[in-house]
Every structure is written in structure tokens, then in C-alpha cells.
Chimera marker file (.cmm) of the C-alpha trace (Angstrom):
<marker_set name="trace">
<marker id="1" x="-148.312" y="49.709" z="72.336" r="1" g="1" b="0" radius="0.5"/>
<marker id="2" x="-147.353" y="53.006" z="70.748" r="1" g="1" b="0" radius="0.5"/>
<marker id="3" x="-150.397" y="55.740" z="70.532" r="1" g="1" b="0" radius="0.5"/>
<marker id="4" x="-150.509" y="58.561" z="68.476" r="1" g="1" b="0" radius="0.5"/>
<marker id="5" x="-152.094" y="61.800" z="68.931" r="1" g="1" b="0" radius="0.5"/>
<marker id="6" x="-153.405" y="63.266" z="65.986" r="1" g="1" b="0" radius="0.5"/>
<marker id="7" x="-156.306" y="66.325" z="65.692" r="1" g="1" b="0" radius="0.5"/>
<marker id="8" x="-159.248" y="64.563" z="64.526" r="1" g="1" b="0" radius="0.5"/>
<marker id="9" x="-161.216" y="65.340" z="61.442" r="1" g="1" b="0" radius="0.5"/>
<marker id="10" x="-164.352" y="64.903" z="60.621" r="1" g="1" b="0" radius="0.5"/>
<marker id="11" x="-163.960" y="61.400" z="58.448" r="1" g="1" b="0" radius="0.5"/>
<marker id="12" x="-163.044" y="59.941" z="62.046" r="1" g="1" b="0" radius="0.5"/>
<marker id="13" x="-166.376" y="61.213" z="63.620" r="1" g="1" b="0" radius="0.5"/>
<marker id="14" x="-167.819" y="57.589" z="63.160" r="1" g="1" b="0" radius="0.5"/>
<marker id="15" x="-165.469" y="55.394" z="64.644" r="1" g="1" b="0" radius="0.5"/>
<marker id="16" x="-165.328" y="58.609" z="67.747" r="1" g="1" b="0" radius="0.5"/>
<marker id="17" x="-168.813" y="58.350" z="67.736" r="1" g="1" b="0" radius="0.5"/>
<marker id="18" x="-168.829" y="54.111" z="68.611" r="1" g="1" b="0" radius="0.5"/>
<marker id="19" x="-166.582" y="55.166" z="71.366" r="1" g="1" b="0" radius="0.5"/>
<marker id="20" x="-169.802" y="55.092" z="73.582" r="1" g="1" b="0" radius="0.5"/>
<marker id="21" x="-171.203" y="51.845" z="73.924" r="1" g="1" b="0" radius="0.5"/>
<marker id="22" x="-174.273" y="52.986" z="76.547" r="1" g="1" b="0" radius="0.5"/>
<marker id="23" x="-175.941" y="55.646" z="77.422" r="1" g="1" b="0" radius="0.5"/>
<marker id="24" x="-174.436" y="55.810" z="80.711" r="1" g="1" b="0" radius="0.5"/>
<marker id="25" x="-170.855" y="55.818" z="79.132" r="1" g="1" b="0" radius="0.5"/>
<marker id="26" x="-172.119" y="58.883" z="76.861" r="1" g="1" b="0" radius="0.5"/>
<marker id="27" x="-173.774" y="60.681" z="79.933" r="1" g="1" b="0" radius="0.5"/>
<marker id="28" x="-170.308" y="60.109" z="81.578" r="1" g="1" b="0" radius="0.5"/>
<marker id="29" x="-168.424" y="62.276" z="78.533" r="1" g="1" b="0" radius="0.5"/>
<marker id="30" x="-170.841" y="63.988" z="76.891" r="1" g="1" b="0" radius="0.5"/>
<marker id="31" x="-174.586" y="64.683" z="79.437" r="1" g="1" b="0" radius="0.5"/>
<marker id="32" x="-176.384" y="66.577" z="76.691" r="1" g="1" b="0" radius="0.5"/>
<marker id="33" x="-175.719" y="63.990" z="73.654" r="1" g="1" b="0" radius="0.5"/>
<marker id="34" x="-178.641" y="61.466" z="73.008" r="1" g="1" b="0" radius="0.5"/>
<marker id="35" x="-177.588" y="57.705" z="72.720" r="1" g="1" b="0" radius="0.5"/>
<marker id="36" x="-176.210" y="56.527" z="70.295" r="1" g="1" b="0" radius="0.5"/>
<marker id="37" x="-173.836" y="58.932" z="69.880" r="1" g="1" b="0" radius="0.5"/>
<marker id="38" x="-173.992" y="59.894" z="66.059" r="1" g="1" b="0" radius="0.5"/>
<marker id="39" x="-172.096" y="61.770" z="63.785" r="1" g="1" b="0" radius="0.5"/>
<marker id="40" x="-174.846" y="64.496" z="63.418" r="1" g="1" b="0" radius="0.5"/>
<marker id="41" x="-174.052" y="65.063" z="66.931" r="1" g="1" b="0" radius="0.5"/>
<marker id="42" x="-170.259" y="65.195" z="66.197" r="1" g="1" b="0" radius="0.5"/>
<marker id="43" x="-171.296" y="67.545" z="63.405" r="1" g="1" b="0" radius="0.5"/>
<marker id="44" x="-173.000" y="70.220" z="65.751" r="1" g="1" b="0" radius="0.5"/>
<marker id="45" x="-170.335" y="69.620" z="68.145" r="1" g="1" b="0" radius="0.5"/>
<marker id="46" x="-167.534" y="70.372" z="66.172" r="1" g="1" b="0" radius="0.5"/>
<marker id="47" x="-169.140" y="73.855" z="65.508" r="1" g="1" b="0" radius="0.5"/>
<marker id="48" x="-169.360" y="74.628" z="69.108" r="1" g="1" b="0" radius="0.5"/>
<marker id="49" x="-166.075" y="73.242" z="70.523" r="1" g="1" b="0" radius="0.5"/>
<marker id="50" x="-162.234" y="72.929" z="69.372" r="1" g="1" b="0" radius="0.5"/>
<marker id="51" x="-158.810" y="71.376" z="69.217" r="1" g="1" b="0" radius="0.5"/>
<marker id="52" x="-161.004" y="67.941" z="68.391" r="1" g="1" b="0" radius="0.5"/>
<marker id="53" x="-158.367" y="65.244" z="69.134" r="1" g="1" b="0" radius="0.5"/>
<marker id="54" x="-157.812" y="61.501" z="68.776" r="1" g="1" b="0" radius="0.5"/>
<marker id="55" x="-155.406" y="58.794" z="70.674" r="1" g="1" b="0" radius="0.5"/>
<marker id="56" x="-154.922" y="55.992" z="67.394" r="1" g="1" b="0" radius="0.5"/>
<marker id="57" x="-153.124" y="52.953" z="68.603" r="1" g="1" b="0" radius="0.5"/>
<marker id="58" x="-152.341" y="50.300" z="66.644" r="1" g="1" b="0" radius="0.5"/>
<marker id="59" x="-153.845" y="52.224" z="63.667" r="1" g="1" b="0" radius="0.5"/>
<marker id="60" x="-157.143" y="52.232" z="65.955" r="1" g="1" b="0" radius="0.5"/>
<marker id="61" x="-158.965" y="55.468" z="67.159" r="1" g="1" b="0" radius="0.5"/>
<marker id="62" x="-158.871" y="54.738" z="70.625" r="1" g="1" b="0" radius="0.5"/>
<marker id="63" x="-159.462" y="57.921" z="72.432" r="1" g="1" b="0" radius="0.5"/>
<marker id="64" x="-161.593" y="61.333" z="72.249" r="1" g="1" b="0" radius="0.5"/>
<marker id="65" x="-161.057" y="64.525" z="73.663" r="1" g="1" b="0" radius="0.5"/>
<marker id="66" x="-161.754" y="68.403" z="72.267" r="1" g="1" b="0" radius="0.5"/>
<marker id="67" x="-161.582" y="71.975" z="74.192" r="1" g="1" b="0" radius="0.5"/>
<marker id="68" x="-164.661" y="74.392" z="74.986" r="1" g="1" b="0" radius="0.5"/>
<marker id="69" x="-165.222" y="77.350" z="77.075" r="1" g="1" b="0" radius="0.5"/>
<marker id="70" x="-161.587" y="78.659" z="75.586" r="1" g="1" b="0" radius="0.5"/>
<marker id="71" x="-160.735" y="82.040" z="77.094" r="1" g="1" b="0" radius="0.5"/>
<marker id="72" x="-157.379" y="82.810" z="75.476" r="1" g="1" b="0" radius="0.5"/>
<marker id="73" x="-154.523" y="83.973" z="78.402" r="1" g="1" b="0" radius="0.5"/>
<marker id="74" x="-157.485" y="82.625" z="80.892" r="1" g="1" b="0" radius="0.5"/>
<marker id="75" x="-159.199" y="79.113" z="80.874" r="1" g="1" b="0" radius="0.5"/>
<marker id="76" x="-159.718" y="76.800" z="78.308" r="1" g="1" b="0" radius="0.5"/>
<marker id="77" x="-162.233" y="73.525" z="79.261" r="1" g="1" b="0" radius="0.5"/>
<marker id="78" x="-160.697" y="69.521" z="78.139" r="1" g="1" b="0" radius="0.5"/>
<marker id="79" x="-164.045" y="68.133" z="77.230" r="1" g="1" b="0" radius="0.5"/>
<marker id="80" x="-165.230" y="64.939" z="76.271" r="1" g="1" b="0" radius="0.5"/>
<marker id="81" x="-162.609" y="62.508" z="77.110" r="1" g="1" b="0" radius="0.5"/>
<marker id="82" x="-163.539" y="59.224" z="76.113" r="1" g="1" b="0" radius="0.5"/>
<marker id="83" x="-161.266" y="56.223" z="75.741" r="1" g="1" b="0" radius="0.5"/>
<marker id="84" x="-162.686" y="53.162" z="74.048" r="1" g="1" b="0" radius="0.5"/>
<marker id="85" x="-163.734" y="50.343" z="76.516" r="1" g="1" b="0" radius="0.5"/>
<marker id="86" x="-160.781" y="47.792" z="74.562" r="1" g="1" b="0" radius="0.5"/>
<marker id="87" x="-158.133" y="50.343" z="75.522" r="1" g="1" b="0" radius="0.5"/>
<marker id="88" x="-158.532" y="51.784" z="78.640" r="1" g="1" b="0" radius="0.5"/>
<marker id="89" x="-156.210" y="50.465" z="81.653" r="1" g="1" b="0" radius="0.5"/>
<marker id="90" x="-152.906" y="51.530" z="79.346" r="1" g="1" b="0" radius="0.5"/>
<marker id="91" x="-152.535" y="54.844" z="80.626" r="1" g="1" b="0" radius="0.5"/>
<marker id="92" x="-154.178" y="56.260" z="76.756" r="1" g="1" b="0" radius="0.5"/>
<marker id="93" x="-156.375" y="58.366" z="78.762" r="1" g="1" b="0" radius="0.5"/>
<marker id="94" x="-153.487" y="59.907" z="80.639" r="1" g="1" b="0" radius="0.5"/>
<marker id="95" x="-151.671" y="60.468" z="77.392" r="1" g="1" b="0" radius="0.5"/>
<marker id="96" x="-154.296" y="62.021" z="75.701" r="1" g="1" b="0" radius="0.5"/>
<marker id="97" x="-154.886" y="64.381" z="78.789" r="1" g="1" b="0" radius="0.5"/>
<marker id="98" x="-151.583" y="65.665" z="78.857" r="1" g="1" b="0" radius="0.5"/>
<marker id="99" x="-151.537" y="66.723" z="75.279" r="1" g="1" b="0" radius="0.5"/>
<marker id="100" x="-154.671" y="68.542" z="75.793" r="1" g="1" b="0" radius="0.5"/>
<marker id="101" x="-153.122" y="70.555" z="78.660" r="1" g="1" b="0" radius="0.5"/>
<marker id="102" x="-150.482" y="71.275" z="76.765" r="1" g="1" b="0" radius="0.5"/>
<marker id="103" x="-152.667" y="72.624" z="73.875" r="1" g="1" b="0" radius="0.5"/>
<marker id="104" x="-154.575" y="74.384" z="76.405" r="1" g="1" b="0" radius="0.5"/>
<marker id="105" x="-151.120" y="76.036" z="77.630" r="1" g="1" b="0" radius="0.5"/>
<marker id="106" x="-149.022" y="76.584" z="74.604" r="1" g="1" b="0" radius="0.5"/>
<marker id="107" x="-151.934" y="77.504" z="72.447" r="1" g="1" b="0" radius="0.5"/>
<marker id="108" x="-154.194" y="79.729" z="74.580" r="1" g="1" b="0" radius="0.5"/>
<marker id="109" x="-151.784" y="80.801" z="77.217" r="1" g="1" b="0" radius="0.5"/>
<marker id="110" x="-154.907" y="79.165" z="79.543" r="1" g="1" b="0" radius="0.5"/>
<marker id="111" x="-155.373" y="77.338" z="82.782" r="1" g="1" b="0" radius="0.5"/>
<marker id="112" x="-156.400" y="73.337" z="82.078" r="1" g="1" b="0" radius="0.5"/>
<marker id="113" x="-160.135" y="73.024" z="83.637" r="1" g="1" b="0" radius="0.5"/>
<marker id="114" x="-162.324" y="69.857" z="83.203" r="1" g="1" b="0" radius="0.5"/>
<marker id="115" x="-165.501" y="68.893" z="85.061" r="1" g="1" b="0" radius="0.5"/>
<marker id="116" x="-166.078" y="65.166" z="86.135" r="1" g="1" b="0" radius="0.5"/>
<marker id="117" x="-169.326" y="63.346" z="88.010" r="1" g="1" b="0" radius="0.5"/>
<marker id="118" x="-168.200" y="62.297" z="91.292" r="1" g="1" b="0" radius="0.5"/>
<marker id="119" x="-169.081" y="58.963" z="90.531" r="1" g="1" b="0" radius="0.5"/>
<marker id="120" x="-166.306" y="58.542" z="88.188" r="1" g="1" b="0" radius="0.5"/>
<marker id="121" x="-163.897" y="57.210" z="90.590" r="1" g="1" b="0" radius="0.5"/>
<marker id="122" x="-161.106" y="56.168" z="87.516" r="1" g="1" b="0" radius="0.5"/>
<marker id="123" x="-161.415" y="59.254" z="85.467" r="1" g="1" b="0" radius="0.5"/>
<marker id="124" x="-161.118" y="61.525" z="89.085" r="1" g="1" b="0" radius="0.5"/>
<marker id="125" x="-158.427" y="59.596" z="90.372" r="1" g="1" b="0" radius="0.5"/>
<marker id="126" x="-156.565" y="60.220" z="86.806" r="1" g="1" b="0" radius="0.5"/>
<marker id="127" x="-156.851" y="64.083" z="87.220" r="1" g="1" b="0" radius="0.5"/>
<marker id="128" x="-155.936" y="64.480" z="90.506" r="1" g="1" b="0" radius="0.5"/>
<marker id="129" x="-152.559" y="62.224" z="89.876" r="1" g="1" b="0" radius="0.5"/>
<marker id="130" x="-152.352" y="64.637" z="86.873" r="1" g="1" b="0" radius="0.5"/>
<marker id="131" x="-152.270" y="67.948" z="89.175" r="1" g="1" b="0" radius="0.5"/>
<marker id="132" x="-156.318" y="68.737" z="88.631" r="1" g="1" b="0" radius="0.5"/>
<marker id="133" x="-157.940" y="70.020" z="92.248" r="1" g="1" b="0" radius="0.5"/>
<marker id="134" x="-161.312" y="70.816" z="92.526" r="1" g="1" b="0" radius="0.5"/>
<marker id="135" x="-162.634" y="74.144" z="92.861" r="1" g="1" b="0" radius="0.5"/>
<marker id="136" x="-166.429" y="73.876" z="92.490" r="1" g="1" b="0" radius="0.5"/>
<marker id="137" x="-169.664" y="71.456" z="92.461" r="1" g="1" b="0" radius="0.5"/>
<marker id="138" x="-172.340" y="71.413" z="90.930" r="1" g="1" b="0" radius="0.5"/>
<marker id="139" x="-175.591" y="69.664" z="90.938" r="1" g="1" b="0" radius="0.5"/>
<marker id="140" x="-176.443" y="67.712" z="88.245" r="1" g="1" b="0" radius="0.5"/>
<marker id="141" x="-179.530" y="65.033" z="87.551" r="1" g="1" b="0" radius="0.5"/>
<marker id="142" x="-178.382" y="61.579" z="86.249" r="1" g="1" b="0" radius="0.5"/>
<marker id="143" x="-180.227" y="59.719" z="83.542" r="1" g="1" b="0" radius="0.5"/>
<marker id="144" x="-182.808" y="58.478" z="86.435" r="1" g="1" b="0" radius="0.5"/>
<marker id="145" x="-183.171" y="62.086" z="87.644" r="1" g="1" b="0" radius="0.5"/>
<marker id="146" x="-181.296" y="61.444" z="90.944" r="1" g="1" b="0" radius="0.5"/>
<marker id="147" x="-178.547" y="63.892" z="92.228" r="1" g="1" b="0" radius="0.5"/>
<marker id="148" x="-175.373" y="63.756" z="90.780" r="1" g="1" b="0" radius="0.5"/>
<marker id="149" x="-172.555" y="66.277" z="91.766" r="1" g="1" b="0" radius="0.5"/>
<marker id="150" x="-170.335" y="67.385" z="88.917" r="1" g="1" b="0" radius="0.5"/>
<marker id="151" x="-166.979" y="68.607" z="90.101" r="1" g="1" b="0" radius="0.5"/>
<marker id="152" x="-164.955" y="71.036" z="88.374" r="1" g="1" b="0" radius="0.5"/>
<marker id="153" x="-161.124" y="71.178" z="88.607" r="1" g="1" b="0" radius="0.5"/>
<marker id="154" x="-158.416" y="73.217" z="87.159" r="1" g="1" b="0" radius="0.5"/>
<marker id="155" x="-154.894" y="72.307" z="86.680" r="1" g="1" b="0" radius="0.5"/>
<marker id="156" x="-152.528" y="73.319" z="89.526" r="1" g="1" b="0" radius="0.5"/>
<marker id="157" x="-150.280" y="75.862" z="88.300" r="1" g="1" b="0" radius="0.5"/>
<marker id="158" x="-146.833" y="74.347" z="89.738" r="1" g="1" b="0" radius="0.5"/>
<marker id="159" x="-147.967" y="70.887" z="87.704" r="1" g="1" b="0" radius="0.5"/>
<marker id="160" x="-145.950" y="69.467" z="84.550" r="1" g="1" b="0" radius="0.5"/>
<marker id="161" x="-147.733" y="67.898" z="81.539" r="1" g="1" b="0" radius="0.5"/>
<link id1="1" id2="2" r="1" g="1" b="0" radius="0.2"/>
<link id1="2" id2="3" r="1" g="1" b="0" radius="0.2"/>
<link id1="3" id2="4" r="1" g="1" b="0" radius="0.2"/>
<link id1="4" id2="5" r="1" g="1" b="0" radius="0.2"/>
<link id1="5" id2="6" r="1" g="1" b="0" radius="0.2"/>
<link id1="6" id2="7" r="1" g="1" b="0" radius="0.2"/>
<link id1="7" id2="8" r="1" g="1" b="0" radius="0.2"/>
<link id1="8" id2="9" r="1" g="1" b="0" radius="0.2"/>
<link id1="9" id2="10" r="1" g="1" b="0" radius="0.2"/>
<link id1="10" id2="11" r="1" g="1" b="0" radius="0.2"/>
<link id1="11" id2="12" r="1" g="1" b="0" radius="0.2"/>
<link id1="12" id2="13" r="1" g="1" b="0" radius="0.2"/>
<link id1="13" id2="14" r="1" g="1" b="0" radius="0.2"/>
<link id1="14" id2="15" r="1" g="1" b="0" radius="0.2"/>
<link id1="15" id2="16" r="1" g="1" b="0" radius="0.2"/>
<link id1="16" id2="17" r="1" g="1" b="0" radius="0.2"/>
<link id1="17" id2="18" r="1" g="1" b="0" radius="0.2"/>
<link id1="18" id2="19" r="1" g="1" b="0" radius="0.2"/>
<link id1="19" id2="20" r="1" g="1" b="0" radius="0.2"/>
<link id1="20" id2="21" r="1" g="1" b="0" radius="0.2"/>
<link id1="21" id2="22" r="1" g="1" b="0" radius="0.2"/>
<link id1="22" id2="23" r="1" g="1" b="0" radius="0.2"/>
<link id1="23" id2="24" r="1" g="1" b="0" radius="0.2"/>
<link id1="24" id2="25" r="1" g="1" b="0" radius="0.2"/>
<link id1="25" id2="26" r="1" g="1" b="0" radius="0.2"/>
<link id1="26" id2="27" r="1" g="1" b="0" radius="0.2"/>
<link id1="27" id2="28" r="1" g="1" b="0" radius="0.2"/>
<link id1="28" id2="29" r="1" g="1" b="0" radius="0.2"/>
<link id1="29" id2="30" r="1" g="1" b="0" radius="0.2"/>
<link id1="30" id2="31" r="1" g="1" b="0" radius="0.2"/>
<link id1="31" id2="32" r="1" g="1" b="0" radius="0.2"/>
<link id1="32" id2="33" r="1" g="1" b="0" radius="0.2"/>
<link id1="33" id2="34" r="1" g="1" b="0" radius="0.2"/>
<link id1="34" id2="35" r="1" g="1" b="0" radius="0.2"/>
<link id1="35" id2="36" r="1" g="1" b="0" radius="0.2"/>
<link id1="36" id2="37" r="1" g="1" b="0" radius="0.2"/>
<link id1="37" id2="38" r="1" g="1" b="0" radius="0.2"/>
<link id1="38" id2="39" r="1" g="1" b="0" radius="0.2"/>
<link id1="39" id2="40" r="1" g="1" b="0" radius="0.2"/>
<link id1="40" id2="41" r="1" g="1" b="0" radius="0.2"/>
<link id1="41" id2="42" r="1" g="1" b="0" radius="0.2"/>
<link id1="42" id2="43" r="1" g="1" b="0" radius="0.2"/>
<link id1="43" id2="44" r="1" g="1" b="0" radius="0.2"/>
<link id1="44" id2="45" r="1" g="1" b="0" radius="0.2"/>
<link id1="45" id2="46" r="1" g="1" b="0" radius="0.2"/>
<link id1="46" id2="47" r="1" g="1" b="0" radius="0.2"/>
<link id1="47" id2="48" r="1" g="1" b="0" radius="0.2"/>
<link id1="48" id2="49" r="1" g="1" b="0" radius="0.2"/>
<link id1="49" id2="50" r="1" g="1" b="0" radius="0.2"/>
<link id1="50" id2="51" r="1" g="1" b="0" radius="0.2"/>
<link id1="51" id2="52" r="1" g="1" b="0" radius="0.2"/>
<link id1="52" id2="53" r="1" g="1" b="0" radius="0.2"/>
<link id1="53" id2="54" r="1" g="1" b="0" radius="0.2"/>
<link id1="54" id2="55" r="1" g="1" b="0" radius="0.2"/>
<link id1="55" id2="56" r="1" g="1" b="0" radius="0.2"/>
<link id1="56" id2="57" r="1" g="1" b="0" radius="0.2"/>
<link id1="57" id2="58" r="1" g="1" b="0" radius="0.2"/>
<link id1="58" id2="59" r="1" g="1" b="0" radius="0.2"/>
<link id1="59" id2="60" r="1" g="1" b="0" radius="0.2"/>
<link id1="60" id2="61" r="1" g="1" b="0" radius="0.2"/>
<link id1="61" id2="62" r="1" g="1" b="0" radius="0.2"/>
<link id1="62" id2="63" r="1" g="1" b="0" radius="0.2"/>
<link id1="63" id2="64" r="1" g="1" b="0" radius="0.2"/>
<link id1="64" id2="65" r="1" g="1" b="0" radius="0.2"/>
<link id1="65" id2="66" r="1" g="1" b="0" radius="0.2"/>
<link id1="66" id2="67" r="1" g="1" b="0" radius="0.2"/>
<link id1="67" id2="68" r="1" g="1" b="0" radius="0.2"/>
<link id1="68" id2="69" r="1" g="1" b="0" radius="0.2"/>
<link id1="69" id2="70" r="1" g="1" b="0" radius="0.2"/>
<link id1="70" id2="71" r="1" g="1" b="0" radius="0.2"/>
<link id1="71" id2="72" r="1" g="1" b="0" radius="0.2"/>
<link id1="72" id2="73" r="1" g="1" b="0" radius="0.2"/>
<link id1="73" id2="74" r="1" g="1" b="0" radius="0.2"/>
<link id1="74" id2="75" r="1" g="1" b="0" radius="0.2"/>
<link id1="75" id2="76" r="1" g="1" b="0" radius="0.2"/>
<link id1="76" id2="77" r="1" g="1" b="0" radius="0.2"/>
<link id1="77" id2="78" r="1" g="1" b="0" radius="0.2"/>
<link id1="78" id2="79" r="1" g="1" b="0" radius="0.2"/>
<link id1="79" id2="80" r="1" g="1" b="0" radius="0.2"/>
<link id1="80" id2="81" r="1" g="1" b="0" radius="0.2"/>
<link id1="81" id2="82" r="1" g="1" b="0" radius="0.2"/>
<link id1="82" id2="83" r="1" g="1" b="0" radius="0.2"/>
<link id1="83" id2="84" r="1" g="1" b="0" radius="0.2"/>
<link id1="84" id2="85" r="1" g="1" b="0" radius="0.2"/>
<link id1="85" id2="86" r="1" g="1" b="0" radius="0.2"/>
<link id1="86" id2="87" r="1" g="1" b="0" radius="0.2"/>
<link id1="87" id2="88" r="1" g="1" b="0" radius="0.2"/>
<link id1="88" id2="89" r="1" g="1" b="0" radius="0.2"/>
<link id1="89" id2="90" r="1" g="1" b="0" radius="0.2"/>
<link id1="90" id2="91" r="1" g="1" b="0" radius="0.2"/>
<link id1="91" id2="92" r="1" g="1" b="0" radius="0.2"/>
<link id1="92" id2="93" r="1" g="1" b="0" radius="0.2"/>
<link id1="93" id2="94" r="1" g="1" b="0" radius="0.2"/>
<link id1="94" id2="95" r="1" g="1" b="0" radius="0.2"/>
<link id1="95" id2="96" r="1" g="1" b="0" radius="0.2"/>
<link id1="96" id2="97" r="1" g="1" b="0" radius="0.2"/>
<link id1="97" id2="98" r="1" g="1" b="0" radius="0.2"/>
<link id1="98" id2="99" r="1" g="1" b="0" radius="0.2"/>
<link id1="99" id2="100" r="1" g="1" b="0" radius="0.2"/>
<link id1="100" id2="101" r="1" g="1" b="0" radius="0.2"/>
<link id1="101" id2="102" r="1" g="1" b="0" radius="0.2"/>
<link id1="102" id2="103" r="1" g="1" b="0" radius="0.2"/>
<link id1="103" id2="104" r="1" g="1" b="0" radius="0.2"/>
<link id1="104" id2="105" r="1" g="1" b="0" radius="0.2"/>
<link id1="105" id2="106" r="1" g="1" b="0" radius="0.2"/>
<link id1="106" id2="107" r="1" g="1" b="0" radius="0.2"/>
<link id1="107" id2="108" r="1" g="1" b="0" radius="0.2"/>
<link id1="108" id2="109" r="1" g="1" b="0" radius="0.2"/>
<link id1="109" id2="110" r="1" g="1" b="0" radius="0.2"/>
<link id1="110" id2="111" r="1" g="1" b="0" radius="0.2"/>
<link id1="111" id2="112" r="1" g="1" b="0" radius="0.2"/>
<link id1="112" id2="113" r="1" g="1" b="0" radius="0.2"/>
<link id1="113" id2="114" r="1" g="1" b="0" radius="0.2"/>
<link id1="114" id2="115" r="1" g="1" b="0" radius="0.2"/>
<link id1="115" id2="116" r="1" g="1" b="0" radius="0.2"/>
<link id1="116" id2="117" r="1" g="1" b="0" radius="0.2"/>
<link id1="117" id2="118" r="1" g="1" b="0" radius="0.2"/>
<link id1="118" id2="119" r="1" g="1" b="0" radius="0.2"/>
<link id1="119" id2="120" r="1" g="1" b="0" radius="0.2"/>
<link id1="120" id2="121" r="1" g="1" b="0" radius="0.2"/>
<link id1="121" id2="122" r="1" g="1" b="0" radius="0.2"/>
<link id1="122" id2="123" r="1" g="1" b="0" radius="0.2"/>
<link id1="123" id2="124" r="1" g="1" b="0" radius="0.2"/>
<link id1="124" id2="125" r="1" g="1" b="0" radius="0.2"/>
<link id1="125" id2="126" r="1" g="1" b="0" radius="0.2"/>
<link id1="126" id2="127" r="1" g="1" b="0" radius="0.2"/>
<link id1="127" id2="128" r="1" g="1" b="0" radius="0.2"/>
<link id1="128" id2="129" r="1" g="1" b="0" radius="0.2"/>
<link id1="129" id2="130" r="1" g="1" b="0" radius="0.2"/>
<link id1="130" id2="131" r="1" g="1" b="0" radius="0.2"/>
<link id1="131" id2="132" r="1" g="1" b="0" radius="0.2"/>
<link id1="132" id2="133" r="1" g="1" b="0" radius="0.2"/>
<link id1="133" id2="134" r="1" g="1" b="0" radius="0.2"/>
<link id1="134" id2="135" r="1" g="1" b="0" radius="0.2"/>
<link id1="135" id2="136" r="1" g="1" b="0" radius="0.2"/>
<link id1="136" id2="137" r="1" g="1" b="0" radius="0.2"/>
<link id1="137" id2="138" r="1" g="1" b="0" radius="0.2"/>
<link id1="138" id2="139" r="1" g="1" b="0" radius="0.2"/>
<link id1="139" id2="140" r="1" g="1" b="0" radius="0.2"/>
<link id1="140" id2="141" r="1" g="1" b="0" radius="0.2"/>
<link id1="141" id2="142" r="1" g="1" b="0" radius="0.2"/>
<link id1="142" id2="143" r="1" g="1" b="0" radius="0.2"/>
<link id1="143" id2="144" r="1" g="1" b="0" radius="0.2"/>
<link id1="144" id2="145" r="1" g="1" b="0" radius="0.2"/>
<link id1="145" id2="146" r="1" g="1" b="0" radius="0.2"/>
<link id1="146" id2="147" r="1" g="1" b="0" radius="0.2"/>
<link id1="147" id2="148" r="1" g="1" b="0" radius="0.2"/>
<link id1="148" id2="149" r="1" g="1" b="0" radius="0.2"/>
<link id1="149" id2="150" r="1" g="1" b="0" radius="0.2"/>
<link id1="150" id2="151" r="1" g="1" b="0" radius="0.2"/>
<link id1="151" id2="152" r="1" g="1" b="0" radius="0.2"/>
<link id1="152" id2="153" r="1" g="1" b="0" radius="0.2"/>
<link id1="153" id2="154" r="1" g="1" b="0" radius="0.2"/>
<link id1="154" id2="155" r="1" g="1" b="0" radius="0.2"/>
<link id1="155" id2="156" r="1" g="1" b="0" radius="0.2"/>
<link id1="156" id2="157" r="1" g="1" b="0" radius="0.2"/>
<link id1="157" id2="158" r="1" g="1" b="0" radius="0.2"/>
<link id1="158" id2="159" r="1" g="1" b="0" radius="0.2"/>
<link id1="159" id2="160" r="1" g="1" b="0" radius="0.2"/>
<link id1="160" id2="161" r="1" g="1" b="0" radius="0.2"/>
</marker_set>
């Protein structure tokens, strides 16, 4: 299966936007959004947040993923990484991640962070096999208001992409 990774424009903000199939899947990438997650949403978000990327295999949008918080020659945030439901398992989510860090490096000159819910065993596991260690937690409030820790990670700086 050969994947692509392309930045994203806004024509694709539809099929990134189906990506989500619950709200607990959206909470997972994106906590603020409001299910379903819309293009109107995409929109606002592309205002606020760059490098928007895609994963395409098979001609197919199968991945999400965009930068915030950039502090050139500092820090620069991978946000929203979301691979469609139909592809995840292939190792698109790894892919993608990698070519965010090294946007994050050869772009910005900035150290990879993400932040991930502790309860997202697959995603975790993915970063940490990726170099990401955590550094910080923070408490969050799931979509039933109970306590959720958020953990934030940055790259460490001996890892490869």
C-alpha cells in the first residue's frame, strides 16, 4: 500500500473532516471541536494552526495532522493526528508522524512536542517507539466530566525521523 504525504488544502477539509466518526474519536484529536467535525471548524482551524497535512493512500485521504504552538529554533506542537478508522494498523500514522517531525526540524529548527490522553494506549505506544518521552501532565475533563490526564512529550533529541 503506498501512502503519500501531501500538505492539505482546503478542498480536502471534507473528506479530513469524516475522519472522525464519534465524538469520542474527535475528543481524542481535536478536545475543543464539536461533533461532527465540519469544515467550518477546519476553516477556523486552519487560521490558527499550520503545516496542515494529509497521508492519501490508494488515492484516499487517510490521515490528518497540522503544527501549532510553533516557536521557530524552539518548539513546534504535531497536532491533530487522526488516521481514518479503515487505515489504521498499517503503520500510516507512524508515517505521517515522522514527516511532521521532520517539518518541525528542517522547517523551524524546533523540538517535536505532542500531547496525548493517557487513555490512548495505541497512539502513546506509537510516540514513545518514535523517541517521544513525557515531560508533563495535565488534567483534563473527558466528555462525561471525569479526570483525564493529558500527557505532553517532546521528541528526544538523539532520535531519527
Amino acid at each position: 500500500m503506498l501512502t503519500q504525504i501531501r500538505p492539505a488544502t482546503p478542498a480536502d477539509f471534507e473528506r479530513i473532516a469524516s475522519l472522525t466518526k464519534s465524538p469520542a474519536e474527535l475528543y481524542l484529536v481535536y478536545p475543543s471541536g464539536q461533533f461532527p467535525w465540519d469544515v467550518a471548524q477546519l476553516n477556523a482551524l486552519y487560521t490558527k494552526r499550520s503545516d496542515f497535512t494529509v497521508a492519501e493512500t490508494d488515492g484516499q485521504i487517510a490521515a490528518f495532522a497540522n503544527l501549532y504552538q510553533v516557536k521557530p529554533g524552539e518548539s513546534a506542537f504535531i497536532g491533530n493526528v487522526i488516521v481514518d478508522s479503515a487505515y489504521r494498523g498499517l503503520g500510516i500514522g507512524r508515517q505521517l508522524t515522522q514527516h511532521m517531525i521532520r517539518v518541525c526540524r528542517d522547517n523551524y529548527t524546533a523540538i517535536p512536542h505532542l500531547s496525548v490522553f493517557g487513555f490512548n494506549a495505541p497512539a502513546m505506544l506509537m510516540y514513545a517507539g518514535l523517541g517521544f518521552v513525557p515531560y508533563a501532565v495535565e488534567a483534563r475533563q473527558d466528555l462525561q466530566g471525569k479526570p483525564v490526564a493529558l500527557i505532553h512529550m517532546h521528541l528526544r533529541q538523539d532520535t531519527q525521523p
